[in-house]
C-alpha positions in Angstrom: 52.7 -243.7 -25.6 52.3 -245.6 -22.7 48.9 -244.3 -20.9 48.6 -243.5 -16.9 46.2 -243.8 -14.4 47.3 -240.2 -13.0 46.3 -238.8 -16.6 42.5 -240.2 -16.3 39.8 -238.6 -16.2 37.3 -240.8 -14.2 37.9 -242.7 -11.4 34.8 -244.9 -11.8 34.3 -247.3 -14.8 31.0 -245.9 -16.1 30.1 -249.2 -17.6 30.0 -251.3 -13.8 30.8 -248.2 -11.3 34.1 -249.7 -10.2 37.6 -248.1 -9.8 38.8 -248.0 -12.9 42.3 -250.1 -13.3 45.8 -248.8 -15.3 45.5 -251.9 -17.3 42.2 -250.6 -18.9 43.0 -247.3 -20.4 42.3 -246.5 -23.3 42.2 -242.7 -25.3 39.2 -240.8 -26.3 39.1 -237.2 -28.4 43.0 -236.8 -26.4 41.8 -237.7 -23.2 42.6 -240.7 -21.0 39.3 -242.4 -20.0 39.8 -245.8 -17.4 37.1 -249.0 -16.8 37.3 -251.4 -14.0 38.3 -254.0 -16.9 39.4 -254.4 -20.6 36.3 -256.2 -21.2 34.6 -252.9 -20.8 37.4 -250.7 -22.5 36.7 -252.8 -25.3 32.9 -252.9 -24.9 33.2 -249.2 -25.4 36.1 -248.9 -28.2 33.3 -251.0 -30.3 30.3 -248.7 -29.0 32.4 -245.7 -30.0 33.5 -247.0 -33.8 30.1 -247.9 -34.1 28.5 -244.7 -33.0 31.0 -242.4 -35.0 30.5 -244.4 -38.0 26.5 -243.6 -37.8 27.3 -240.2 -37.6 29.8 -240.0 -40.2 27.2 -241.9 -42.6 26.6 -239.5 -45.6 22.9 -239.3 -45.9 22.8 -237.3 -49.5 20.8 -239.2 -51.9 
């Protein structure tokens, strides 16, 4: 699935503040979020693995 600018849901990159570009979609929880760049698409695809994994850690001893 190819995804759209017209299907995002910010216009700002919330990383730098800038217009967000098609080439730097990405999808989140089923929702198209943009970034100015893929630098910070893939700043936040790590951010987000990284996050969710803390979460998911299982913290029974």
């Amino acid at each position: 699935m190819a995804l759209k600018l017209e299907d995002c849901i910010n216009t700002l990159c919330p990383w730098s503040g800038d217009p967000v570009s098609e080439e730097s979609l990405t999808l989140y929880k089923g929702k198209v979020v943009g970034f100015c760049n893929v630098g910070c698409r893939d700043k936040f695809e790590k951010a987000v693995v990284l996050f969710e994994d803390c979460l998911n850690v299982d913290t029974k001893d």
